[in-house]
C-alpha positions as CSV (number, residue, x, y, z in Angstrom):
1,X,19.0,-5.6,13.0
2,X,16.6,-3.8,15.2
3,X,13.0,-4.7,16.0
4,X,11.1,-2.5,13.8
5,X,13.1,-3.7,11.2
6,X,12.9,-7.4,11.6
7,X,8.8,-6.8,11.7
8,X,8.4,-5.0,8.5
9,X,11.0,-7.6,6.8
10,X,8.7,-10.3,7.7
11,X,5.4,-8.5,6.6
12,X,7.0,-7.9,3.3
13,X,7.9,-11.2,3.0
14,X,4.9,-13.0,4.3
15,X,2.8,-10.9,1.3
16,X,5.4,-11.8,-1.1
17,X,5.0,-15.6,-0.1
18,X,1.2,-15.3,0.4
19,X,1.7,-14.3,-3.7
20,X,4.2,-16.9,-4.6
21,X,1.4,-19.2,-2.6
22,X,-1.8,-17.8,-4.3
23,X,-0.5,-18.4,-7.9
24,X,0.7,-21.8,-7.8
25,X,-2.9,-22.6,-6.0
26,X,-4.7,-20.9,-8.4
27,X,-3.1,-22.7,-11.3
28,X,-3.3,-26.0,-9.5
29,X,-7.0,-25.8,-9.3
30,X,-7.4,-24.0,-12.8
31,X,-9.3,-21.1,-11.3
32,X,-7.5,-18.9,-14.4
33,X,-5.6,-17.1,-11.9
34,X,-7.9,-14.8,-11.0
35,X,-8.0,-16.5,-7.3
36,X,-4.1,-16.3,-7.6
37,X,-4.8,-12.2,-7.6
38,X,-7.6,-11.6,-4.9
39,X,-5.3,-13.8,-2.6
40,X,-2.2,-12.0,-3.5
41,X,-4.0,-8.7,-2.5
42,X,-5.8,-10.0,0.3
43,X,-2.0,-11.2,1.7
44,X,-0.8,-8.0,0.9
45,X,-3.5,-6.1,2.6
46,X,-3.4,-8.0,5.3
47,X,0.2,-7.9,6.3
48,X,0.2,-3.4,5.9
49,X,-2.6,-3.5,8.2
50,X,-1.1,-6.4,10.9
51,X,2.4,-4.2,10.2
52,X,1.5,-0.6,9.2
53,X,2.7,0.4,12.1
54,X,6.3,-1.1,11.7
55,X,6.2,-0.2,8.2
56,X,5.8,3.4,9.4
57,X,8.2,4.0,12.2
58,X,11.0,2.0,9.7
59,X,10.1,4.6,7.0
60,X,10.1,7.5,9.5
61,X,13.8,6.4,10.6
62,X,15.3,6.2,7.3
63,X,14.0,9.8,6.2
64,X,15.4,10.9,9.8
65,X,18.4,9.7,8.7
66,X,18.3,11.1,5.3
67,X,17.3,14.7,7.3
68,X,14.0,14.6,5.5
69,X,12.5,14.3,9.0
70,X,8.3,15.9,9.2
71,X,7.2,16.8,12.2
72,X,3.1,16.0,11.6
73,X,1.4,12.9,11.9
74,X,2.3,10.0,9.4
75,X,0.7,6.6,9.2
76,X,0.8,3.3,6.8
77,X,-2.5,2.1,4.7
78,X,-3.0,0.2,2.0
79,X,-3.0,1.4,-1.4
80,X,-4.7,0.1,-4.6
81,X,-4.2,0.9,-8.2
82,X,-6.0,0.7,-11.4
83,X,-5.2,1.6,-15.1
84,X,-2.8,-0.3,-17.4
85,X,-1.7,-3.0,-14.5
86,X,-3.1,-4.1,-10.9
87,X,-0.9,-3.3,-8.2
88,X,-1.5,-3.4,-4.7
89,X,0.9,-2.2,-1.8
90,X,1.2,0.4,0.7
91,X,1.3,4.5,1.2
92,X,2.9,6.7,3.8
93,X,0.3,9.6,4.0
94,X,1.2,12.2,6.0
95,X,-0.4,15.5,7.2
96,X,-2.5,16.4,10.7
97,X,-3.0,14.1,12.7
98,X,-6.9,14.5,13.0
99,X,-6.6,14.5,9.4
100,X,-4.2,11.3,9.1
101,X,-6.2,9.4,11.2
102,X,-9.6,9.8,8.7
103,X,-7.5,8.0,5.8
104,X,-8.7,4.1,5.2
105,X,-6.4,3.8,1.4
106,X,-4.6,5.8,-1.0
107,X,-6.3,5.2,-4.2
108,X,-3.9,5.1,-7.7
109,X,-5.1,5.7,-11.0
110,X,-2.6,5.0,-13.9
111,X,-2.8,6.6,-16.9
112,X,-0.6,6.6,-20.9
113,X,-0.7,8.9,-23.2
114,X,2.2,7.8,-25.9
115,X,5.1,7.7,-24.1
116,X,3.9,9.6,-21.2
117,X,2.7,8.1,-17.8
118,X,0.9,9.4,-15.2
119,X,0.0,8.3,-12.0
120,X,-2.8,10.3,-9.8
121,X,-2.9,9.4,-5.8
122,X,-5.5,10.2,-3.7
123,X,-6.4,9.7,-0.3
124,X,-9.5,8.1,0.5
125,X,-11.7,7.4,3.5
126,X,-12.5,3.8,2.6
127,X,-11.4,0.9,1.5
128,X,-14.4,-0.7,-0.1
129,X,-14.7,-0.8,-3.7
130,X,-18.3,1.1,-5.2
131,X,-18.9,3.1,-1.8
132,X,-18.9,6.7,-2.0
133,X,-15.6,7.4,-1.1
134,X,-14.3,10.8,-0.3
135,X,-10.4,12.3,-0.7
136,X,-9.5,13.5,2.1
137,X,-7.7,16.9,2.1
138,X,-4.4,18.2,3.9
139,X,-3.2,14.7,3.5
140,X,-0.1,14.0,1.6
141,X,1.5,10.8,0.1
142,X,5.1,10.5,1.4
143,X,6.4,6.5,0.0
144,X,5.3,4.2,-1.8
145,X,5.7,0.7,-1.6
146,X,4.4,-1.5,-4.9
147,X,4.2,-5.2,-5.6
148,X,3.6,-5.5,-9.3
149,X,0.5,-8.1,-10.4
């Protein structure tokens, strides 16, 4: 198994056991589980930002192998949705570089309408909640990685 790989394994698996953690804590102290969630995304954030960069170059290589290779700048951040669940994970944006590089989050609203659902992504500049947050433009979504709440 090759280096990049090994990395990103671990970062997905320390979130998923920093979530595993979080609820049983959360429940132990009878916090409601509301801790069990802000821990669970904190983990989660944590681990794209300490291994975007793995996360990246491992995604990169499998769509090189696929022949779905893009020849601007890509990059791993975190991504945060709202609507009918929580969910936190990460987003391959990709696009110009000097573009690419202005991108904090990709922000997910869910929405249901019967049995349709939609899901709207968006590129942001930030990563705190209530700032004015702008969508940054010429920047695509390219993967997703989820971690349901």
């Amino acid at each position: 198994m090759n280096k990049s790989l090994q990395r990103w394994t671990l970062a997905l698996g320390c979130a998923a056991m920093v979530g595993f953690t979080a609820d049983r804590a959360s429940s132990s102290i009878s916090l409601g589980g509301g801790l069990g969630k802000v821990l669970k995304v904190g983990g989660i954030v944590l681990a794209v930002r300490m291994f975007g960069n793995e996360m990246n170059k491992t995604i990169n290589t499998v769509l090189v192998q696929k022949g779905l290779a893009y020849d601007g700048a890509t990059r791993v951040v975190p991504i945060v949705s709202v609507g009918r669940g929580a969910e936190v994970g990460a987003a391959q944006v990709q696009g110009a570089k000097s573009f690419v590089d202005d991108v904090r989050a990709v922000g997910q609203v869910e929405t249901r309408l019967g049995d349709l659902e939609g899901h709207l992504l968006f590129p942001v500049n930030t990563m705190t909640p209530g700032k004015d947050f702008q969508k940054i433009k010429g920047v695509g979504v390219s993967s997703i990685i989820d971690f349901r709440m």
